[in-house]
HTML snippet that shows the backbone in 3Dmol.js (N, CA, C, O; Angstrom):
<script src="https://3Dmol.org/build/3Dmol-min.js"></script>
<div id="view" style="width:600px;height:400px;position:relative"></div>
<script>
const pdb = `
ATOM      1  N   UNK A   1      59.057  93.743  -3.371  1.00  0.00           N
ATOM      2  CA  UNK A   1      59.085  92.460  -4.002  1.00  0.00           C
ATOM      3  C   UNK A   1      60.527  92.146  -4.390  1.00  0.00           C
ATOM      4  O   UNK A   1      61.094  93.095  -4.931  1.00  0.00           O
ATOM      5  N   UNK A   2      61.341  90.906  -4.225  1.00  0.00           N
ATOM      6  CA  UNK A   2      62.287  90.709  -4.188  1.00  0.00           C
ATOM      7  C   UNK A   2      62.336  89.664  -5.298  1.00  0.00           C
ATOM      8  O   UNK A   2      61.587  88.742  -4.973  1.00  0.00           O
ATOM      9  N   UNK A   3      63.131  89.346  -6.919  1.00  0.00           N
ATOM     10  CA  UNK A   3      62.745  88.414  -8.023  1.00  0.00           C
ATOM     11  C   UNK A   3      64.243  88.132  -7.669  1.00  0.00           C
ATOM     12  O   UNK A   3      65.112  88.990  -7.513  1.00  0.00           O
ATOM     13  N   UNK A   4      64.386  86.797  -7.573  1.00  0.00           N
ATOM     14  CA  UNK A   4      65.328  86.227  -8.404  1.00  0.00           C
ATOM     15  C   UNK A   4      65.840  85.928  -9.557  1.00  0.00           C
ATOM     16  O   UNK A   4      64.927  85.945 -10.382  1.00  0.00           O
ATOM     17  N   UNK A   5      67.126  85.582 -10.180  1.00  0.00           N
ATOM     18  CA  UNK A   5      67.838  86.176 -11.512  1.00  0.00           C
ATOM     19  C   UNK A   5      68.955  85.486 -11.182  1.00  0.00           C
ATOM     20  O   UNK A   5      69.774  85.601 -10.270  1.00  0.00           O
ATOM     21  N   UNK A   6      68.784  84.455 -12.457  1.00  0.00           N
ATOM     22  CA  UNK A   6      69.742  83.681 -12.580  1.00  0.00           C
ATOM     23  C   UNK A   6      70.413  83.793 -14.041  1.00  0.00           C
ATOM     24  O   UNK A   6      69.628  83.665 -14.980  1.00  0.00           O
ATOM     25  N   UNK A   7      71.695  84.004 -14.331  1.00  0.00           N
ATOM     26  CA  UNK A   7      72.126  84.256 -15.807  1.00  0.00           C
ATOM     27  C   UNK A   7      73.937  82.902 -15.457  1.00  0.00           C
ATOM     28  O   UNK A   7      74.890  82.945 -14.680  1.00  0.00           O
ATOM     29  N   UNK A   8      73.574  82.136 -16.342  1.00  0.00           N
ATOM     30  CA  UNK A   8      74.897  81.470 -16.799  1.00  0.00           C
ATOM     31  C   UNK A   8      75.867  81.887 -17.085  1.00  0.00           C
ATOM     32  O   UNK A   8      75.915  83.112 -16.985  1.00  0.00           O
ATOM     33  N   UNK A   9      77.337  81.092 -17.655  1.00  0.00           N
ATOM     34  CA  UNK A   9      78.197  82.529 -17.818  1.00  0.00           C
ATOM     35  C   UNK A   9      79.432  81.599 -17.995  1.00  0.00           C
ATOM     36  O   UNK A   9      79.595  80.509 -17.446  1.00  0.00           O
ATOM     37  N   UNK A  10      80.183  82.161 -18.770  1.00  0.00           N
ATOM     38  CA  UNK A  10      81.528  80.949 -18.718  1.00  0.00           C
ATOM     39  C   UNK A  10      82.108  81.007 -17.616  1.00  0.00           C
ATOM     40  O   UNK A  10      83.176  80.395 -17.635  1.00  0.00           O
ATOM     41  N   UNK A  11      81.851  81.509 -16.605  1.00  0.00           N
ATOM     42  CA  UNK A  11      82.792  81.302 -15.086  1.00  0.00           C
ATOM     43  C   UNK A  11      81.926  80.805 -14.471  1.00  0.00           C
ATOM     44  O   UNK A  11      82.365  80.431 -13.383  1.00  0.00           O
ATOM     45  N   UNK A  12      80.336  80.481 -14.662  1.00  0.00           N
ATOM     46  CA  UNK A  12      79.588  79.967 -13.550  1.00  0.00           C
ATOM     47  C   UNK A  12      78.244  80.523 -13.992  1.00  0.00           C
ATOM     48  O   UNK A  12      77.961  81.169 -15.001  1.00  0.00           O
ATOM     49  N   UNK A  13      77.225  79.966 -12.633  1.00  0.00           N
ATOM     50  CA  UNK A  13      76.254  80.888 -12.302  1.00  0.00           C
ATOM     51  C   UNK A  13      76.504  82.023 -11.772  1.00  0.00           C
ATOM     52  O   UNK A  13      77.376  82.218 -10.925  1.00  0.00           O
ATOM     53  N   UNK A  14      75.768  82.834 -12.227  1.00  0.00           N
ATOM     54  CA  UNK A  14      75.601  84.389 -11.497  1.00  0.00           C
ATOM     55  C   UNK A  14      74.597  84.571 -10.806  1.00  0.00           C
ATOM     56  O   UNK A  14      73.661  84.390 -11.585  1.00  0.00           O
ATOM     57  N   UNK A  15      74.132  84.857  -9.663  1.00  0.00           N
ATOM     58  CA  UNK A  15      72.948  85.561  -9.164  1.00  0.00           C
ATOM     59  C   UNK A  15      72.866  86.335  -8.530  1.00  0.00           C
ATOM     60  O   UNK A  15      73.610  86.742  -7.639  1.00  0.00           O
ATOM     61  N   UNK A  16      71.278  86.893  -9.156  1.00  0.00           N
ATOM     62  CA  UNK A  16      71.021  87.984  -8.488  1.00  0.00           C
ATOM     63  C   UNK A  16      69.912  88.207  -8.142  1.00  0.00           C
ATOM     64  O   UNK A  16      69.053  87.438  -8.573  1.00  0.00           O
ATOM     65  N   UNK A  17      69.423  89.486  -7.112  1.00  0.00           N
ATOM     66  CA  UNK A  17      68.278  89.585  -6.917  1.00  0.00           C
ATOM     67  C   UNK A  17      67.650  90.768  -7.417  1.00  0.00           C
ATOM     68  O   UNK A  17      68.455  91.505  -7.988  1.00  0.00           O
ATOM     69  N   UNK A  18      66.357  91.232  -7.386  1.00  0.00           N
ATOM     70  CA  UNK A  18      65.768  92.407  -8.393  1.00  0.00           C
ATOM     71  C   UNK A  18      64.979  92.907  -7.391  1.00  0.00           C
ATOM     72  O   UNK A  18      64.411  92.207  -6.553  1.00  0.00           O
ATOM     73  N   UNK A  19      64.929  94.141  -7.457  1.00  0.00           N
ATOM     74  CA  UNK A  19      64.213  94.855  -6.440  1.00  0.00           C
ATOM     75  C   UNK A  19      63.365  96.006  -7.943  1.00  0.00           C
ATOM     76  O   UNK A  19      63.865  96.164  -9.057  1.00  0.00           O
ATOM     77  N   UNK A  20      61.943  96.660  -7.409  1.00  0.00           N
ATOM     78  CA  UNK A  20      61.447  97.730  -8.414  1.00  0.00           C
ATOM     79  C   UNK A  20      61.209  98.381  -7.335  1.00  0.00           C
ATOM     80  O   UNK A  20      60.562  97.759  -6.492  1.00  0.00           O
ATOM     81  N   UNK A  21      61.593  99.678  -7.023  1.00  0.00           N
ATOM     82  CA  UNK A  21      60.458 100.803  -6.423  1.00  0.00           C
ATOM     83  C   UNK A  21      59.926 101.760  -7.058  1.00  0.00           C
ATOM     84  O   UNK A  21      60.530 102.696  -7.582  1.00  0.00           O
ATOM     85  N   UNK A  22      58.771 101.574  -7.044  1.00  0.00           N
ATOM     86  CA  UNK A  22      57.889 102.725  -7.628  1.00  0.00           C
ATOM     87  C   UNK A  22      57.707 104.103  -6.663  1.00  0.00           C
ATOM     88  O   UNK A  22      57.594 104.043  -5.438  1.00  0.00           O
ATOM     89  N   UNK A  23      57.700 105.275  -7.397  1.00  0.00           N
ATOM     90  CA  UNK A  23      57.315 106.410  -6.985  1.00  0.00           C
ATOM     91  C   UNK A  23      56.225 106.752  -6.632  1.00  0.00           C
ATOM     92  O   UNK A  23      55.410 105.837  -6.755  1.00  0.00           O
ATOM     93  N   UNK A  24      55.732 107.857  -6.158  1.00  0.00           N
ATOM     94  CA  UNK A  24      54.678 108.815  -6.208  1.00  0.00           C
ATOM     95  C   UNK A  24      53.188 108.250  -5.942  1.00  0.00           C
ATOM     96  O   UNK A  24      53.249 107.021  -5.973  1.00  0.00           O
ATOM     97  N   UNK A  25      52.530 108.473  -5.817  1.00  0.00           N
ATOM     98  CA  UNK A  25      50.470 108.026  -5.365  1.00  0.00           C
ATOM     99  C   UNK A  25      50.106 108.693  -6.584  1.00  0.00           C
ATOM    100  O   UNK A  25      50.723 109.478  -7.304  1.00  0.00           O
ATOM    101  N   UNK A  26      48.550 108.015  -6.666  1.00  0.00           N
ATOM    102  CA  UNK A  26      47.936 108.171  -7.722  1.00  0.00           C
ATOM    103  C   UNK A  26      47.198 109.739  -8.076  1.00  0.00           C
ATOM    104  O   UNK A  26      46.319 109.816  -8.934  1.00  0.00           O
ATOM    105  N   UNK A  27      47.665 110.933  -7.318  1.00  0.00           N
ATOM    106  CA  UNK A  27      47.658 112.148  -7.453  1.00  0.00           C
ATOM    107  C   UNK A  27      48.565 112.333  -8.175  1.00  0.00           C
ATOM    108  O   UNK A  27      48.164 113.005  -9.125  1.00  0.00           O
ATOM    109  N   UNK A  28      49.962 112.025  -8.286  1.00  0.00           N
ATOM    110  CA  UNK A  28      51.171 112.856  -8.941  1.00  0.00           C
ATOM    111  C   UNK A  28      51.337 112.282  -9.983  1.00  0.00           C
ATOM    112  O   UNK A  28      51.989 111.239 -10.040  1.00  0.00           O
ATOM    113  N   UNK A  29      50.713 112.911 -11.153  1.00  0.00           N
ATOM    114  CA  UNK A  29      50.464 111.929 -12.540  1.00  0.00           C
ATOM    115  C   UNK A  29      51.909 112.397 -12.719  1.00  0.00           C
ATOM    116  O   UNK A  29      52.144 111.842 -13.793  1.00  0.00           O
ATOM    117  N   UNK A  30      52.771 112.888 -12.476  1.00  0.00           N
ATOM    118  CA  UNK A  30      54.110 112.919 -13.188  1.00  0.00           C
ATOM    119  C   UNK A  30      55.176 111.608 -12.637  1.00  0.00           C
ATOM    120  O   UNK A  30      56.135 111.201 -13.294  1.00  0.00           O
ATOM    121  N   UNK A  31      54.843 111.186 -11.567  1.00  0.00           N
ATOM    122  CA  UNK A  31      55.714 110.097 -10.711  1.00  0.00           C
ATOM    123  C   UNK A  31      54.489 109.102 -11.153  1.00  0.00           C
ATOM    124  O   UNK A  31      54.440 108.523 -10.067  1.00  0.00           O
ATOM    125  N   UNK A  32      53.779 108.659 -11.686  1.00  0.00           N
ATOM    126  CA  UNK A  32      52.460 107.790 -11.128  1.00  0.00           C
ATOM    127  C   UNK A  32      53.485 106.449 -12.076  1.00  0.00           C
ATOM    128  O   UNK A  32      54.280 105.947 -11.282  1.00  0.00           O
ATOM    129  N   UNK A  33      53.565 106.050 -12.986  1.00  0.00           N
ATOM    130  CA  UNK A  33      54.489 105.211 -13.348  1.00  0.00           C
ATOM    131  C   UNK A  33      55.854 105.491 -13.397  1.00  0.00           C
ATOM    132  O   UNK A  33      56.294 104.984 -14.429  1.00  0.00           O
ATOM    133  N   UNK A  34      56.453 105.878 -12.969  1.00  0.00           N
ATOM    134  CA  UNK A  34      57.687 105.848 -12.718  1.00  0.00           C
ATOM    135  C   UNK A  34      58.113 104.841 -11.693  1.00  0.00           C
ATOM    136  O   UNK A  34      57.514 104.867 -10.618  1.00  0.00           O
ATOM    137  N   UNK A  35      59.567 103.488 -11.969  1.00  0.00           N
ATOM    138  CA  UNK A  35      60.148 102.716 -11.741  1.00  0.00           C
ATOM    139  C   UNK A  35      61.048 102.435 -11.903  1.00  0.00           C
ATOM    140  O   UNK A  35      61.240 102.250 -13.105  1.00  0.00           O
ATOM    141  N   UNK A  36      62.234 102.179 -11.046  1.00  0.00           N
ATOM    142  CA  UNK A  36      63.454 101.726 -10.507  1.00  0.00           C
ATOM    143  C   UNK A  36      63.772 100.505 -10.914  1.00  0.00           C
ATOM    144  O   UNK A  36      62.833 100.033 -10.272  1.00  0.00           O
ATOM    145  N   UNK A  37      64.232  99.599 -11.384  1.00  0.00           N
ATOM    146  CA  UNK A  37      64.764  98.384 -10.861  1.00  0.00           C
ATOM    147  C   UNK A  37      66.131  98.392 -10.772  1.00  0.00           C
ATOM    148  O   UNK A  37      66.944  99.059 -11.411  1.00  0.00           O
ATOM    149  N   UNK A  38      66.305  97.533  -9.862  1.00  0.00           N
ATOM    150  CA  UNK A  38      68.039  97.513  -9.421  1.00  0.00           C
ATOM    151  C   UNK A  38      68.340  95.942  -9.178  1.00  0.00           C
ATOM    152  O   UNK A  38      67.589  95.167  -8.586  1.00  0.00           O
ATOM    153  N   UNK A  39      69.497  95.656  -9.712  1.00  0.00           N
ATOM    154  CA  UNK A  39      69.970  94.426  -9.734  1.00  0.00           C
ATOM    155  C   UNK A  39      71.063  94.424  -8.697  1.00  0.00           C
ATOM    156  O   UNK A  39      71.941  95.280  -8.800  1.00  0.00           O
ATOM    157  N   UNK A  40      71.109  93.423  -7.559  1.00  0.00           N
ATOM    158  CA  UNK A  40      72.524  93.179  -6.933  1.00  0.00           C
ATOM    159  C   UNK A  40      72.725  91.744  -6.785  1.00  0.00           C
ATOM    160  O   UNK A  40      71.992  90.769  -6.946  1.00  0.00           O
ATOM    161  N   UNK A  41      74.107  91.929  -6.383  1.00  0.00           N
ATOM    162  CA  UNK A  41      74.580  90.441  -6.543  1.00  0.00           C
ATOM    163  C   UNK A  41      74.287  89.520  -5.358  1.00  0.00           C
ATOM    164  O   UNK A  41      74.471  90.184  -4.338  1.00  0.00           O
ATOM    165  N   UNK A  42      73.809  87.945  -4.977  1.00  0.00           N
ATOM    166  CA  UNK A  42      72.822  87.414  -4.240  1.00  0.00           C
ATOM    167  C   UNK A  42      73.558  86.645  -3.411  1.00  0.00           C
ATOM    168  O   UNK A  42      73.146  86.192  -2.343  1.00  0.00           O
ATOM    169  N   UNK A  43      75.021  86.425  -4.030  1.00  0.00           N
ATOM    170  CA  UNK A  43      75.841  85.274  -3.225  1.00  0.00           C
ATOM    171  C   UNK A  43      77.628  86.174  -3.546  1.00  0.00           C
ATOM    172  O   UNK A  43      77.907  87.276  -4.020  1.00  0.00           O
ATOM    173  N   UNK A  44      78.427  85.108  -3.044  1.00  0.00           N
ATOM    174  CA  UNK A  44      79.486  85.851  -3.026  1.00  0.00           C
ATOM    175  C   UNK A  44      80.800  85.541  -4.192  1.00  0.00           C
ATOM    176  O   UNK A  44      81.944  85.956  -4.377  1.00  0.00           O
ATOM    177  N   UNK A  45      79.659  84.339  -4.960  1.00  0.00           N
ATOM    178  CA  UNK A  45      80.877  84.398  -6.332  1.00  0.00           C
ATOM    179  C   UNK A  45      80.469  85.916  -7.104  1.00  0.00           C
ATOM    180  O   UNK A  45      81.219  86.832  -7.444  1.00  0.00           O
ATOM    181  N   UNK A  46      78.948  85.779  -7.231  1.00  0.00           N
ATOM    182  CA  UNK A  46      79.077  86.568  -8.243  1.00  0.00           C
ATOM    183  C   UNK A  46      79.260  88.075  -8.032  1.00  0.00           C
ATOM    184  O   UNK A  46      79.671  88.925  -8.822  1.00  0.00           O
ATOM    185  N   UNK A  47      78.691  88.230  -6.279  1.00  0.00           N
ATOM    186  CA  UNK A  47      79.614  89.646  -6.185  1.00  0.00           C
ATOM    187  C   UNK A  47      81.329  89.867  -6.217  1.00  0.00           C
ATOM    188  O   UNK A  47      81.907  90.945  -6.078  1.00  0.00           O
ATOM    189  N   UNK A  48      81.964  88.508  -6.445  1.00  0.00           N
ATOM    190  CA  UNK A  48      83.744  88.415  -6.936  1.00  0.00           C
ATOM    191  C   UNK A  48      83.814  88.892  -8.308  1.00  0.00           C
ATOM    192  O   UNK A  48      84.625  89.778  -8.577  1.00  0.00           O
ATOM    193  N   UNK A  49      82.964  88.346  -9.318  1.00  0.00           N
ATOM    194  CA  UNK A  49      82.926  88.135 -10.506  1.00  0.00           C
ATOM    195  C   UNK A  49      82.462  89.182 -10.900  1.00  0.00           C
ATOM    196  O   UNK A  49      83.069  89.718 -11.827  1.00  0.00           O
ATOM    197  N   UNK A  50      81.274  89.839 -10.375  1.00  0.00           N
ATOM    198  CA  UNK A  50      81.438  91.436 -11.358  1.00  0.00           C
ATOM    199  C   UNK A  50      82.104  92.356 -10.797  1.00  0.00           C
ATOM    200  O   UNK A  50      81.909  93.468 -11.290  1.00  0.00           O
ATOM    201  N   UNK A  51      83.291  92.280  -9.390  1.00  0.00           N
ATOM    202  CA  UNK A  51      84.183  92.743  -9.677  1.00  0.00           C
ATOM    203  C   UNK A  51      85.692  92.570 -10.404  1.00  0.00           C
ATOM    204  O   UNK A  51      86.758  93.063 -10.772  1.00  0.00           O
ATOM    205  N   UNK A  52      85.208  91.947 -10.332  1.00  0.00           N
ATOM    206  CA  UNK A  52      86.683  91.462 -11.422  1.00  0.00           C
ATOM    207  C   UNK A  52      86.222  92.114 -12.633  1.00  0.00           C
ATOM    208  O   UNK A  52      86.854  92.993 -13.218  1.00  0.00           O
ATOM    209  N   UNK A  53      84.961  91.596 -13.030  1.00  0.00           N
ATOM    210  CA  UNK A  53      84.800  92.307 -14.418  1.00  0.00           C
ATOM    211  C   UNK A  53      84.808  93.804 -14.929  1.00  0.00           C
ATOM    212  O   UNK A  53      84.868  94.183 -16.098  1.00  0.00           O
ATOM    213  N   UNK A  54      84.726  94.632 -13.676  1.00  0.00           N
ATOM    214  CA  UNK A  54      84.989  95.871 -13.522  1.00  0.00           C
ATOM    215  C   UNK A  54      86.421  96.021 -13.933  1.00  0.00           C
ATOM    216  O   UNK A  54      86.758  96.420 -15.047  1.00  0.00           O
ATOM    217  N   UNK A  55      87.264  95.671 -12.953  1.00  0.00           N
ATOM    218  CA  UNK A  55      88.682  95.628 -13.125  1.00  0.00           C
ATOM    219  C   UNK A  55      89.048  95.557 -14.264  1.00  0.00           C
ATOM    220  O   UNK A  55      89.796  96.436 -14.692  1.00  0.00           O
ATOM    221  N   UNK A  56      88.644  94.519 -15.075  1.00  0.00           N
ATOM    222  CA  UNK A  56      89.332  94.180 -16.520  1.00  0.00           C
ATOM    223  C   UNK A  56      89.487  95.358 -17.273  1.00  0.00           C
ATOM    224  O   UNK A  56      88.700  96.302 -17.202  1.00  0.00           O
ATOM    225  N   UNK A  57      90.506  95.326 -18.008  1.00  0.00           N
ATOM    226  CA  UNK A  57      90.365  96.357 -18.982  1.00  0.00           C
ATOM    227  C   UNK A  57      89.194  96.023 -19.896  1.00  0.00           C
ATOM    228  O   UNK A  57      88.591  94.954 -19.791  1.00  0.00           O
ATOM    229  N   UNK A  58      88.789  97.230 -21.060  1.00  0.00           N
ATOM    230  CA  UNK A  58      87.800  96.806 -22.183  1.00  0.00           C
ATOM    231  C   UNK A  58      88.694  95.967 -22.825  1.00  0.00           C
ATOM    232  O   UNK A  58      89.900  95.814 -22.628  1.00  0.00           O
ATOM    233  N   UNK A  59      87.677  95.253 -23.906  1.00  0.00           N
ATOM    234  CA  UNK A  59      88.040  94.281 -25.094  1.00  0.00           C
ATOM    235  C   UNK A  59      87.450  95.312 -25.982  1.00  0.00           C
ATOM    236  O   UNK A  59      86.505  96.056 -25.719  1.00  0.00           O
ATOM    237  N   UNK A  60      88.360  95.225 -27.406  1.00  0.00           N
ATOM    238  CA  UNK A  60      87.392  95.878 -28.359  1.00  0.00           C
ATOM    239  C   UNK A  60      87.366  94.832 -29.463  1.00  0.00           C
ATOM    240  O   UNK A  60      86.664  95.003 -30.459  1.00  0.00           O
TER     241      UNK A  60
END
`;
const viewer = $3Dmol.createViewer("view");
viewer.addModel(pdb, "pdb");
viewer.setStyle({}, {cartoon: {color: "spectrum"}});
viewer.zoomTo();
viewer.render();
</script>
């Protein structure tokens, strides 16, 4: 399942898309809820923009 994710931002829109994978079948009660989600970036500002934001130094 693929969610879209939209967050505002003083440089713009950001987007992204959301992926969950779940683990394990309903035998392996230790994986049986266990879930992933992962966020990546959907277009090519905002994969610019969280690198840049990497780059930056911290603010404290």
């Amino acid at each position: 399942m693929l969610l879209p994710l939209q967050l505002r931002s003083a440089t713009g829109t950001l987007t992204f898309v959301s992926t969950v994978t779940v683990f394990g079948t309903p035998h392996d009660i230790t994986l049986q809820e266990l879930a992933i989600e992962s966020f990546f970036a959907a277009d090519e500002f905002t994969a610019a923009e969280l690198a840049r934001l990497v780059t930056q130094p911290a603010r404290n």
